[in-house]
Backbone as CSV, one residue per row, in Angstrom:
resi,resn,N_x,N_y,N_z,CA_x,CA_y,CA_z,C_x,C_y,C_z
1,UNK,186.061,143.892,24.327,184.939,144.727,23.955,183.649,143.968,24.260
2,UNK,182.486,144.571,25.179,181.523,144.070,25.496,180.900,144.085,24.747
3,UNK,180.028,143.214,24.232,178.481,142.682,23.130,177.544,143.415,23.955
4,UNK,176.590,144.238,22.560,175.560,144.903,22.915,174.482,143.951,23.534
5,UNK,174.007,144.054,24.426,172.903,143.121,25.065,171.634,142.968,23.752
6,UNK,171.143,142.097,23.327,170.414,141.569,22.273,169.178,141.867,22.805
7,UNK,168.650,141.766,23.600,166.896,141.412,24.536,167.288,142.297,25.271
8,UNK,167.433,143.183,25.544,167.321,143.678,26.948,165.811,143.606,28.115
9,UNK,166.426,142.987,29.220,165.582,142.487,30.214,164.636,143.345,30.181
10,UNK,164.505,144.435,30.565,163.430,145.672,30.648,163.748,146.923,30.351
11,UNK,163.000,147.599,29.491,163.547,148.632,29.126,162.572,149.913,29.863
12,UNK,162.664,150.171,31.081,161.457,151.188,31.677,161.488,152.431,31.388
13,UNK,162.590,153.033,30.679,162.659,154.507,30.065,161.487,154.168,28.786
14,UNK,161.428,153.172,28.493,160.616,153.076,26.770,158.958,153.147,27.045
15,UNK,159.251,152.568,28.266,157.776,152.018,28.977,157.241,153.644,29.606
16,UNK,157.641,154.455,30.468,157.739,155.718,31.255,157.276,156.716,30.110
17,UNK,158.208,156.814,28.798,157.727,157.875,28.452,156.876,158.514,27.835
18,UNK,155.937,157.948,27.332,154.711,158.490,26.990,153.838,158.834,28.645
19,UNK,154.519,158.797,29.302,153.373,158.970,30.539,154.625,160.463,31.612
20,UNK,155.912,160.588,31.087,156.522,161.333,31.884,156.263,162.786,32.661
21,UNK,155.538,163.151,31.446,155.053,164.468,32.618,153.909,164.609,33.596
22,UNK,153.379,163.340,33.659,152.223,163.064,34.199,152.961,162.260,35.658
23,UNK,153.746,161.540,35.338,155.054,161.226,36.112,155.292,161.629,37.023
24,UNK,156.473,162.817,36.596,157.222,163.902,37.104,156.393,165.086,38.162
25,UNK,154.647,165.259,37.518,153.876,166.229,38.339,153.375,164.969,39.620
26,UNK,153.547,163.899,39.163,152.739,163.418,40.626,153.475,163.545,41.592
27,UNK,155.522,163.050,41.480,156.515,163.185,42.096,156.328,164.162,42.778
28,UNK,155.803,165.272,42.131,156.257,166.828,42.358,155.411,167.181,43.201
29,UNK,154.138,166.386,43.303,153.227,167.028,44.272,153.652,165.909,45.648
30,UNK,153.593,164.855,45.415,154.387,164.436,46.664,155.555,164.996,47.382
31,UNK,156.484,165.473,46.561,157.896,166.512,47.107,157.164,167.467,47.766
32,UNK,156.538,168.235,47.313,155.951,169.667,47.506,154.952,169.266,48.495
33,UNK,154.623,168.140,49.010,153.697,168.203,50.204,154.424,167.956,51.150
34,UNK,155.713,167.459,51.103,156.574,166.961,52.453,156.255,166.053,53.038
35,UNK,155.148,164.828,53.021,154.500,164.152,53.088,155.230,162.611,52.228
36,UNK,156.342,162.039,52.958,156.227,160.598,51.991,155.730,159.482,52.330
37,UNK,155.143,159.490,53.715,154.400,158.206,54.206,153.000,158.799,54.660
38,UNK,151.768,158.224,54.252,150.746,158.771,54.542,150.172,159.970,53.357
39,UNK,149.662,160.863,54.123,149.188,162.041,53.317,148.320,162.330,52.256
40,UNK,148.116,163.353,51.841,146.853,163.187,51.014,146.969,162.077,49.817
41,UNK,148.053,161.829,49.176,148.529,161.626,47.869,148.209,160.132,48.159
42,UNK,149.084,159.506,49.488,148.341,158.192,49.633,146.486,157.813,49.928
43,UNK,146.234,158.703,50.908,144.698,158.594,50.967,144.025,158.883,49.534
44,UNK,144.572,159.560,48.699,143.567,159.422,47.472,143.654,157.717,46.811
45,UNK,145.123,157.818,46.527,145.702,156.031,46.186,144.555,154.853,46.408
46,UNK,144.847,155.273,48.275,143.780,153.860,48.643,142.459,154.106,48.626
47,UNK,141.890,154.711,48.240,140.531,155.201,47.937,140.260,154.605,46.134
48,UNK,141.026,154.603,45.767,141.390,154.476,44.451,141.296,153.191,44.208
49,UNK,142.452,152.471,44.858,142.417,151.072,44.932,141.782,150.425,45.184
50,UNK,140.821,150.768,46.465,140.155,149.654,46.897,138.554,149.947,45.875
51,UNK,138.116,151.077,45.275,137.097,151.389,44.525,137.523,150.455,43.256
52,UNK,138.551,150.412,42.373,139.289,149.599,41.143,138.699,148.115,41.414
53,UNK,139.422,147.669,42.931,139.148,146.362,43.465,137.895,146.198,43.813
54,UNK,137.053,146.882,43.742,135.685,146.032,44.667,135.365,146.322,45.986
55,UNK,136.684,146.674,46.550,137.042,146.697,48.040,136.289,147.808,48.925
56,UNK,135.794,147.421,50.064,135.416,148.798,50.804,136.708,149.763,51.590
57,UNK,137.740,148.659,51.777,138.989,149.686,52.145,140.404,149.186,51.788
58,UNK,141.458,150.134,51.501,142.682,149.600,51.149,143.429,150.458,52.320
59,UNK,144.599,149.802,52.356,145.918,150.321,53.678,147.032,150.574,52.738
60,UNK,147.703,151.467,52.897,149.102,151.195,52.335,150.354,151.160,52.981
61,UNK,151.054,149.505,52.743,152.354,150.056,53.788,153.076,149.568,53.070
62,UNK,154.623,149.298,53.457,155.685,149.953,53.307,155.998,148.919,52.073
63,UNK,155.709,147.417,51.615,155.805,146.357,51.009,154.649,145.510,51.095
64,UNK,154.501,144.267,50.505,153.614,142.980,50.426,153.946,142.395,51.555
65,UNK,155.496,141.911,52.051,155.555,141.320,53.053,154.347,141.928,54.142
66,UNK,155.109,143.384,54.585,154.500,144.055,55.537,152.807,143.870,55.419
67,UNK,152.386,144.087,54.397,151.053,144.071,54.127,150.391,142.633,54.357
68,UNK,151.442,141.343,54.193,150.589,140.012,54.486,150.555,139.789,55.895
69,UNK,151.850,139.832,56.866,152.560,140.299,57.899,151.182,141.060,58.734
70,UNK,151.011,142.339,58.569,149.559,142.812,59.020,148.512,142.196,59.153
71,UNK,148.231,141.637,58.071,146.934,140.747,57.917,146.636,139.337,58.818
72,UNK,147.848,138.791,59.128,147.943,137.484,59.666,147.763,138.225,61.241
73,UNK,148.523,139.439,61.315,148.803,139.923,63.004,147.399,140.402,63.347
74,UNK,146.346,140.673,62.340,145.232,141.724,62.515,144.355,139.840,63.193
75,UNK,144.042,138.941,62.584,143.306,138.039,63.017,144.012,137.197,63.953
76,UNK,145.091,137.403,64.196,145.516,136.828,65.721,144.522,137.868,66.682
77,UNK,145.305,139.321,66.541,144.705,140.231,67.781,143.421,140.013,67.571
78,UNK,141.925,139.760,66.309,140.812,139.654,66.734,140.413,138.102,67.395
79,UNK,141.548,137.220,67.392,140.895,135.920,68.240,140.893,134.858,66.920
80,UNK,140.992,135.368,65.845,140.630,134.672,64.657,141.495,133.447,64.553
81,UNK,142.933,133.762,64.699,144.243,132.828,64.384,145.161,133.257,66.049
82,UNK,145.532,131.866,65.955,146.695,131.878,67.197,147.872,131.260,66.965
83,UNK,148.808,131.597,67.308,150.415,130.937,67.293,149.832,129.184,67.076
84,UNK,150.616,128.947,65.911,150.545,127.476,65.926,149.184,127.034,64.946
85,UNK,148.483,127.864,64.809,147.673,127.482,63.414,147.853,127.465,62.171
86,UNK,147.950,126.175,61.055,148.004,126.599,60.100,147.959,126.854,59.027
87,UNK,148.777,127.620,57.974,148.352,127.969,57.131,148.642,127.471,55.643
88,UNK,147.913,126.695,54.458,147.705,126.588,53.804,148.334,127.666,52.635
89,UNK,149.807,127.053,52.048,150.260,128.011,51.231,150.885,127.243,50.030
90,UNK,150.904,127.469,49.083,152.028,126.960,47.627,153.396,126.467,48.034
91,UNK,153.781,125.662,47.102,154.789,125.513,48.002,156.002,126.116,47.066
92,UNK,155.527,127.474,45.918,156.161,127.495,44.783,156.358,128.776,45.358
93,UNK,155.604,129.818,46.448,155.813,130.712,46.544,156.797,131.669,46.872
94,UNK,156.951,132.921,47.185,158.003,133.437,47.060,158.099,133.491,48.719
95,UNK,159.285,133.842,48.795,159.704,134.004,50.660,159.030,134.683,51.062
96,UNK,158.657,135.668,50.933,157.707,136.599,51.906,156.467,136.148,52.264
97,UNK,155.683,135.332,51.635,154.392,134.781,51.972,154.744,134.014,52.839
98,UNK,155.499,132.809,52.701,156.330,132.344,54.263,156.898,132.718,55.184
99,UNK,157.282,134.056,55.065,158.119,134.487,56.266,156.467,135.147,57.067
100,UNK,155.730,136.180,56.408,154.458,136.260,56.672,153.695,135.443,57.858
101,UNK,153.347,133.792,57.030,153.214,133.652,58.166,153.661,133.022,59.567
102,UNK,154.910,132.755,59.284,156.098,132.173,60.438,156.470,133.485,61.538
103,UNK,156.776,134.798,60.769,156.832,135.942,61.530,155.341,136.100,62.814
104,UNK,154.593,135.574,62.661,153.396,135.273,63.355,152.766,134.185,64.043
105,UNK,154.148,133.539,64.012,153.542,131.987,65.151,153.085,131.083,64.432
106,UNK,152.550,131.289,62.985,151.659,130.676,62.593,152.574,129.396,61.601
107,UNK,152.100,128.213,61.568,152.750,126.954,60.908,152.252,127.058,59.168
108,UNK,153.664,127.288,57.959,152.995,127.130,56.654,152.959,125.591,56.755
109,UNK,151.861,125.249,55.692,151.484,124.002,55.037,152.106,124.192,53.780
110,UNK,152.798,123.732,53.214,152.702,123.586,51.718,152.513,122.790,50.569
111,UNK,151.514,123.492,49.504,150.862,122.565,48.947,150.983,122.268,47.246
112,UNK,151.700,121.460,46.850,152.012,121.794,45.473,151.127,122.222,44.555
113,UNK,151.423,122.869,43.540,151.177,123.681,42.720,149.633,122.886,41.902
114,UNK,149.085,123.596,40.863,148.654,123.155,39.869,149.804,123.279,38.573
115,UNK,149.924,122.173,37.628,151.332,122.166,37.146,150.970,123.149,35.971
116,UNK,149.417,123.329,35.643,148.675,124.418,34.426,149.053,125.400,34.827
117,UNK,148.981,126.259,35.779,148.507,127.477,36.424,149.303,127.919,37.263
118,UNK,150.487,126.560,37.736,151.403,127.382,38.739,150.867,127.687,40.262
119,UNK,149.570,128.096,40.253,148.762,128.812,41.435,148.340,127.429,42.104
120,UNK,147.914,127.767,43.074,147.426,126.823,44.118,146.676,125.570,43.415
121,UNK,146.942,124.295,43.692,145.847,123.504,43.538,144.458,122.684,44.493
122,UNK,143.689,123.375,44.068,142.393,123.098,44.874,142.040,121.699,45.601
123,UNK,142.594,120.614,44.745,142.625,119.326,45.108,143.504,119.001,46.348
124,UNK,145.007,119.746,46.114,145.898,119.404,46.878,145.540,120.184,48.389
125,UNK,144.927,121.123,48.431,144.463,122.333,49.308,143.544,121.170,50.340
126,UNK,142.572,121.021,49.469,141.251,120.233,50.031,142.052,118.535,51.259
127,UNK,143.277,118.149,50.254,143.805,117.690,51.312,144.710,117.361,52.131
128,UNK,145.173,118.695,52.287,145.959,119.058,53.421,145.650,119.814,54.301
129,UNK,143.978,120.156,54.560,143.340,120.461,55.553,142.922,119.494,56.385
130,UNK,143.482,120.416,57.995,143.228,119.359,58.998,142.459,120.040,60.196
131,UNK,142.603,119.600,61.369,142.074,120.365,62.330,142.682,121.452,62.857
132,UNK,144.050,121.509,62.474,144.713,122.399,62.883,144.805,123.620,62.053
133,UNK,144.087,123.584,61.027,144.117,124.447,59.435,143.381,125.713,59.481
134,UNK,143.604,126.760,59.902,142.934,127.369,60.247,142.760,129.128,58.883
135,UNK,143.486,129.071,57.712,143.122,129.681,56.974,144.283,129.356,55.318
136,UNK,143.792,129.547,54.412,144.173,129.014,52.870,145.254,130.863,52.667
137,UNK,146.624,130.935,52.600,147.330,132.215,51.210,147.193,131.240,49.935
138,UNK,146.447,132.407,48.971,146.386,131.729,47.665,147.372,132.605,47.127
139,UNK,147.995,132.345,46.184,148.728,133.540,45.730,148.451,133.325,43.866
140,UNK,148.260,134.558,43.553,147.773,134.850,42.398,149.073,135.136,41.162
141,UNK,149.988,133.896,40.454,150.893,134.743,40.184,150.381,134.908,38.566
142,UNK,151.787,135.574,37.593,152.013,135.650,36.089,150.435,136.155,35.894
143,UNK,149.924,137.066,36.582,148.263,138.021,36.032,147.683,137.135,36.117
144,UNK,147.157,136.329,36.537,146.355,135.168,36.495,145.759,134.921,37.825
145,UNK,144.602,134.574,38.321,144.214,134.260,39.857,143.941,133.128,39.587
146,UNK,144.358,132.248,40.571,144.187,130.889,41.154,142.886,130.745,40.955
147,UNK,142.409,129.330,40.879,140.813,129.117,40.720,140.229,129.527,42.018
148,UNK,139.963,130.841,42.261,139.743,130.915,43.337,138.212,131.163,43.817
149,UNK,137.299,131.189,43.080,135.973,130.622,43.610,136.004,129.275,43.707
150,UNK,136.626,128.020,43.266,136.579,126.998,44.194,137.446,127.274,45.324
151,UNK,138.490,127.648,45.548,139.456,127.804,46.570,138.095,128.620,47.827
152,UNK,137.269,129.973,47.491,136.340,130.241,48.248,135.157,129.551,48.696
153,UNK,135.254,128.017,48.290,134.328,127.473,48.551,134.613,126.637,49.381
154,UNK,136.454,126.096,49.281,136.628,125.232,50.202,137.169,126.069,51.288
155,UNK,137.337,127.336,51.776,137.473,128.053,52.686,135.957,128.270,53.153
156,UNK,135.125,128.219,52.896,134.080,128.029,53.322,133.420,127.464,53.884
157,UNK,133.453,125.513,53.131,132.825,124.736,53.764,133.848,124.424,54.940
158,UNK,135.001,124.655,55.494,135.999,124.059,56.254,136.103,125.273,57.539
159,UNK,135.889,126.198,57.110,135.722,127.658,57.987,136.727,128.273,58.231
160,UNK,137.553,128.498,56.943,138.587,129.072,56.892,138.681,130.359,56.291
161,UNK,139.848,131.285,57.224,140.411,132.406,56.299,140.584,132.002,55.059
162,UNK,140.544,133.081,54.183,141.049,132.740,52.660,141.665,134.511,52.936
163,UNK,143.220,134.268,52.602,144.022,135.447,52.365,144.603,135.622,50.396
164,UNK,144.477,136.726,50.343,144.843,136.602,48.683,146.449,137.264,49.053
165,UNK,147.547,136.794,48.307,148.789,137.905,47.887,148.561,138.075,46.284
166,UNK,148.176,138.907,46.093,147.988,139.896,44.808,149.085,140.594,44.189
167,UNK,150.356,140.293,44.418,151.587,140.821,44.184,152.096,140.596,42.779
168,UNK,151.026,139.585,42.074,151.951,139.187,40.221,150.567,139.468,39.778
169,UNK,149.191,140.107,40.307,147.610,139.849,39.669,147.027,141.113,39.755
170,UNK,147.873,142.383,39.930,146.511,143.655,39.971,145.844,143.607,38.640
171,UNK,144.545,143.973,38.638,143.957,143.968,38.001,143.149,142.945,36.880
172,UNK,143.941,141.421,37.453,143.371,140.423,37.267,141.891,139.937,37.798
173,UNK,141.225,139.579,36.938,139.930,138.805,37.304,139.196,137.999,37.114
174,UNK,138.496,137.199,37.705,137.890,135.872,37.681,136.201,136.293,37.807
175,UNK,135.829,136.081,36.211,134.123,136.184,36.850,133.585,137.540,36.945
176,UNK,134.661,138.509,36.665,134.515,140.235,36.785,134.581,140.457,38.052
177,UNK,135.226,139.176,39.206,135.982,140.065,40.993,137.524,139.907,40.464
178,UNK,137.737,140.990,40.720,139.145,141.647,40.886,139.759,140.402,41.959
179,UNK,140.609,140.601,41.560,142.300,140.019,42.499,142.254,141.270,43.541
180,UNK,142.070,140.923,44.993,142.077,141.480,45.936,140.327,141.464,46.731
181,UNK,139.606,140.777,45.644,138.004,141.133,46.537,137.782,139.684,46.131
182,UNK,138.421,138.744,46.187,137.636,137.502,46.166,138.100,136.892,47.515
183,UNK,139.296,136.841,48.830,139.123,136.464,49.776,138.859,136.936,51.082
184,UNK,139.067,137.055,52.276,138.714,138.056,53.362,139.577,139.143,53.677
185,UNK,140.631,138.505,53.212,141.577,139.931,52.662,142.718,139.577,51.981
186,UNK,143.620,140.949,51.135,144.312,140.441,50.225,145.377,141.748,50.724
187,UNK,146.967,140.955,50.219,148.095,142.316,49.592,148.603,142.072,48.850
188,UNK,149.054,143.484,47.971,149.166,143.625,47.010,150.936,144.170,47.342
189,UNK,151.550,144.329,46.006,152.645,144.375,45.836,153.008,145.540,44.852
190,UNK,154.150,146.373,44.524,154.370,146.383,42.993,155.517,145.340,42.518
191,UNK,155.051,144.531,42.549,156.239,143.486,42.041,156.605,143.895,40.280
């Protein structure tokens, strides 16, 4: 005879239902538009999002990977980053921020943690930039953003991208900027 689970890990029926019919009609208007990629329901979303964030525009695709994945491919094609530049990342992070930017030519750095915060440490960042360093992923985890106005400062003085993954931080903020409008660009997740 199996033991009733004591804690249960997550309970999302408990969490859902005070919000279910509000739920169920958004489902319903997505069904009823025939529309599951794109469409009005998303264009309102990212209009939404990026107004929440600060942001002048949000994209929505299919995951975070895809969304960091984009971001790294968007500043190769403008000249920004090339195969073999690189990039400045945690070394605590999750696979997709690495596959991100390896899927793109691009070399991770990794840089241990702050042991407070988990998130990037600014010290360790500052030196493991080299000539070859050509932009900082901070990643924002447990709701919390990385100190990342110093992190924007040393992407600054060094002339670097600063990419945010926002995947453990919506709606986190530093200073009243949102997680997603403090580097040159950010993705987000529903993790």
């Amino acid at each position: 005879m199996s033991q009733p689970i004591k804690y249960p890990f997550l309970r999302l029926d408990n969490v859902n239902r005070p919000y279910a019919d509000e739920l169920k009609a958004a489902c319903a208007q997505v069904i009823d538009s025939g529309r599951y990629i794109g469409g009005q329901e998303t264009a309102k979303f990212e209009a939404a999002l990026a107004e929440y964030c600060g942001t002048a525009h949000a994209v929505g695709t299919g995951n975070g990977l895809d969304a960091l994945r984009l971001i790294f491919q968007a500043y190769i094609e403008l000249g920004q980053l090339k195969p073999g530049d690189e990039v400045i990342v945690p070394s605590n992070t999750y696979i997709a921020s690495i596959l991100a930017v390896s899927q793109c030519g691009l070399k991770p750095v990794f840089v241990e943690p702050d042991p407070s915060t988990h998130c990037l440490d600014n010290e360790n960042t500052e030196k493991a930039i080299t000539k070859s360093t050509k932009a900082i992923l901070t990643v924002h985890l447990y709701g919390r953003i990385a100190k990342s106005s110093e992190l924007t400062e040393i992407a600054n003085r060094h002339g670097l991208i600063l990419v945010e993954d926002c995947a453990q931080a919506i709606g986190a903020d530093e200073n009243g900027i949102k997680a997603g409008a403090i580097g040159h660009a950010a993705a987000f997740s529903f993790y």
